[in-house]
C-alpha positions as CSV (number, residue, x, y, z in Angstrom):
1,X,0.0,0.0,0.0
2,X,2.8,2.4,0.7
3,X,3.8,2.4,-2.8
4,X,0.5,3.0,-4.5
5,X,0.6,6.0,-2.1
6,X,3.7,7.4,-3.2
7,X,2.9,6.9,-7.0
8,X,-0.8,8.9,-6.1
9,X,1.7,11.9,-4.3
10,X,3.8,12.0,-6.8
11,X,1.3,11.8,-9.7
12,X,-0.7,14.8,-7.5
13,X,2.7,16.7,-6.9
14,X,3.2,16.5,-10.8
15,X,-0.2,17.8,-12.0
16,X,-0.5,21.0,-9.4
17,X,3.1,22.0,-10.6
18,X,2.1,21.6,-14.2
19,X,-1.4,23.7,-12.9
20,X,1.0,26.1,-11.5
21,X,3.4,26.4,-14.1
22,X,0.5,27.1,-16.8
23,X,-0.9,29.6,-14.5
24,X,1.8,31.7,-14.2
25,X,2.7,31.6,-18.2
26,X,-1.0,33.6,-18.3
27,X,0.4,36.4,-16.0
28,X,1.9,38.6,-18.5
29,X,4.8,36.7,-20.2
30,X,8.0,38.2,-18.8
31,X,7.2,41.2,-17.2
32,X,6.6,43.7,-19.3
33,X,3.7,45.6,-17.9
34,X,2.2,48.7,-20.1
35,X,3.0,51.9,-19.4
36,X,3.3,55.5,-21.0
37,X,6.1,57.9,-20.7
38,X,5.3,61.8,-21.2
39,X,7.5,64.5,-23.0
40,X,6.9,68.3,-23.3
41,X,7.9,70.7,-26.6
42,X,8.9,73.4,-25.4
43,X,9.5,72.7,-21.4
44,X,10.0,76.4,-21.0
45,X,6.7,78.6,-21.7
46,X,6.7,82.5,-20.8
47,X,3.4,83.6,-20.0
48,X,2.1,87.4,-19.3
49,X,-0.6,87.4,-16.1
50,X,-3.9,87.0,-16.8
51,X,-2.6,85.5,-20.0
52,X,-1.9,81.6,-21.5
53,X,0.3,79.9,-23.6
54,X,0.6,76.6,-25.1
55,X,2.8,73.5,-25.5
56,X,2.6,70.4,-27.0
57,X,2.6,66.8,-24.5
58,X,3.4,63.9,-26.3
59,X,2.0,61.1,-24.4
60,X,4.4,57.4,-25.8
61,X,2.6,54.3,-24.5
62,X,4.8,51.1,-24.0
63,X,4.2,47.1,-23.5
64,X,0.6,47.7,-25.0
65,X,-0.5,50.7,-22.8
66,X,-3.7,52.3,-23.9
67,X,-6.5,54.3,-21.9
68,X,-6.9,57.5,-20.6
69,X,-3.9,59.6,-18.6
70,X,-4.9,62.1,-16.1
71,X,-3.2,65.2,-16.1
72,X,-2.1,67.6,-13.6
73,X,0.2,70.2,-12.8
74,X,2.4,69.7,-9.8
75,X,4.1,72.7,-7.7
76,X,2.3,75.4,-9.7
77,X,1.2,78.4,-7.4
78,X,-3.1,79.2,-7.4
79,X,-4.1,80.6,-10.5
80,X,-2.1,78.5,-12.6
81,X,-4.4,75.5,-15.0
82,X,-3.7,73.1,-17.3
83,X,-6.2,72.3,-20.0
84,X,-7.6,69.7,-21.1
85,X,-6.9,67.7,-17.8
86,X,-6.4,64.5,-19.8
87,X,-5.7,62.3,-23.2
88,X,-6.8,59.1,-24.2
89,X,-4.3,56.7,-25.4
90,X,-5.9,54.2,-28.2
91,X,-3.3,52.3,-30.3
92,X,0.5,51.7,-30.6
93,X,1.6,55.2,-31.7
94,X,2.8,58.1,-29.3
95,X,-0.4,60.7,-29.2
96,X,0.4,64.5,-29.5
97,X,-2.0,66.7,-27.5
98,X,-2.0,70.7,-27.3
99,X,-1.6,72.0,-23.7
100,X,-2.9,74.9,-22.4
101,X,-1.1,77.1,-19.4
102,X,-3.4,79.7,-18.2
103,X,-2.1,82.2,-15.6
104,X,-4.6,84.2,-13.5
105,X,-3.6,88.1,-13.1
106,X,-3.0,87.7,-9.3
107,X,0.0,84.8,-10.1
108,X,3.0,86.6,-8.7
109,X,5.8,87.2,-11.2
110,X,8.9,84.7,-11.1
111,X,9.7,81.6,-12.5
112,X,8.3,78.2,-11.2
113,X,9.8,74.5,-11.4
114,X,6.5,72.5,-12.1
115,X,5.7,69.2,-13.4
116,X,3.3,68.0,-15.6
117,X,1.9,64.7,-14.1
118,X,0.5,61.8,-16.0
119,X,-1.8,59.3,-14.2
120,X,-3.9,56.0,-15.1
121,X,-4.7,53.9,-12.9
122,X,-1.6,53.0,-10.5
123,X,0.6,54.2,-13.7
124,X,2.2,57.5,-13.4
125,X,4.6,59.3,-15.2
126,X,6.3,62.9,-15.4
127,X,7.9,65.6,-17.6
128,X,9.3,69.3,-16.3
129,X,8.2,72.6,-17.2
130,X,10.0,75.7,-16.2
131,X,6.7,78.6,-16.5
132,X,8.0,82.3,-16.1
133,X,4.8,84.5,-15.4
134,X,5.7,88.0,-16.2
135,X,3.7,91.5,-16.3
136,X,2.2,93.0,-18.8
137,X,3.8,94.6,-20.9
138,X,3.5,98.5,-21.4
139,X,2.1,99.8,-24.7
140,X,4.0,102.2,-26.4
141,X,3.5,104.7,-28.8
142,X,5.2,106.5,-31.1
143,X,4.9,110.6,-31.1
């Protein structure tokens, strides 16, 4: 009897590891999860108070990524907004999208170290963008 047991352990130890190793070939295949990586053009923008300006995010997914990426500004002072707030992802290719700085009239003057964040789902990703806010500029006429 003790060897029919062993032959029954050993035939149950071989099928759970072949369960187990099939299992784990459907997790993904090597580790390479999706994700996106975000670039800016320019990453300086001068803006006047109570003004905008624009620049251009390009949004590159990897391993398959696609869906939506939330965006944000980090470290920018109140009265600074990013529009559109995000950009959907849909195939292979890298997506372009137009960004809009606006800069409220009360924003004090200076330069500002910000990042533009990227998020979707547990996924994040970030690119830098130095924003001067100036004054308006004084209009001058000729005599």
């Amino acid at each position: 009897m003790s060897g029919k047991r062993l032959w029954l352990l050993a035939g149950i130890v071989l099928l759970l590891t072949a369960c187990g190793g099939q299992t784990g070939n459907t997790g993904g295949g090597g580790g390479s999860n999706p994700s996106f990586t975000l670039s800016l053009n320019p990453n300086s923008l001068t803006v006047q108070q109570g003004s905008s300006g624009q620049i251009t995010l390009t949004v590159t997914p990897q391993n398959g990524f696609t869906g939506t990426v939330n965006l944000s500004l980090v470290g920018a002072p109140n009265g600074v907004t990013l529009s559109p707030t995000s950009v959907t992802v849909s195939g292979g290719t890298a997506v372009n999208q137009t960004l809009t700085v606006s800069v409220a009239s009360g924003v004090a003057t200076g330069t500002y170290a910000l990042q533009v964040k990227g998020t979707s789902g547990s996924l994040s990703a970030q690119a830098s963008l130095s924003l001067t806010v100036s004054a308006p500029g004084s209009t001058w006429t000729s005599r």
